[in-house]
N, C-alpha and C positions, 0 to 999 in steps of 0.2 A: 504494500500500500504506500510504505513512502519513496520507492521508486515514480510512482505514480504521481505523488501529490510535488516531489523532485521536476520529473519530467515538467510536467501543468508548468512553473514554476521557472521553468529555464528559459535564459534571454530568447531564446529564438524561436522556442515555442510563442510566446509572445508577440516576437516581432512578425514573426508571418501571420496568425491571428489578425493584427492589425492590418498587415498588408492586404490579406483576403479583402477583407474589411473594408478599408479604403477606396480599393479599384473595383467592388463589385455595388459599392450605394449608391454610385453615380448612375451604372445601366440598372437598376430597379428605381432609380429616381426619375430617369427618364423614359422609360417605360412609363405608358401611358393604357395599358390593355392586362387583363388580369394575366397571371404566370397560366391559371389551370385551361386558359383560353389557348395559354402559347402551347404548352404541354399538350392538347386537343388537337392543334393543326400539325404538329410533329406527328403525333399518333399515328393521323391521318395519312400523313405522306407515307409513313412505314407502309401503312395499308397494301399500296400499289407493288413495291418492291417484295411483300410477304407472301402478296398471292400470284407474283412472277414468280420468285426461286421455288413457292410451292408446286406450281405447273409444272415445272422444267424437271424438279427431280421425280414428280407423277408421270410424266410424259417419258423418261429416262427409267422408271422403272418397270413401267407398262409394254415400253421396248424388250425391256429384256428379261420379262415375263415370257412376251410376244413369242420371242426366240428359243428359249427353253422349251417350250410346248410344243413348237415345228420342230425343232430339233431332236425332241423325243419322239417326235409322233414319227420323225423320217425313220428313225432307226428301228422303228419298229416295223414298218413296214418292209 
C-alpha cells in the first residue's frame, strides 16, 4: 500500500496528471456537442467496416466450405 500511496505521490506522476489535464480542457471546452453524441457517430462509422470484414471472412469461408464438399463429393465418385 505504501508503494502505492509513494507512486500517487511522485513528481511525475503529478506532473503528467497535470499535463493530461491541461491539453485535454481546452478540446472538451471547445466542444460544443455532447461526448455520448461523438461516441454514437464513431459507433456508427464502425458499423460499415464491421459488417465488411464480416462479409469477407462469410464469403471466405462459404468458399471453402464450397470446396471441401466438391472435393469430397469428386472423390467419391
Amino acid at each position: 500500500m505504501n508503494a502505492i500511496k509513494k507512486m500517487a505521490n511522485a513528481v511525475n506522476t503529478k506532473t503528467t496528471a497535470f499535463a493530461v489535464a491541461v491539453t485535454t480542457m481546452p478540446v472538451f471546452a471547445m466542444a460544443n456537442t455532447d461526448p455520448a453524441v461523438v461516441a454514437a457517430e464513431k459507433i456508427e462509422g464502425l458499423t460499415t467496416g464491421v459488417a465488411l470484414v464480416g462479409g469477407a471472412i462469410l464469403g471466405v469461408t462459404l468458399a471453402a466450405v464450397g470446396f471441401f464438399v466438391i472435393n469430397r463429393m469428386a472423390k467419391r465418385a
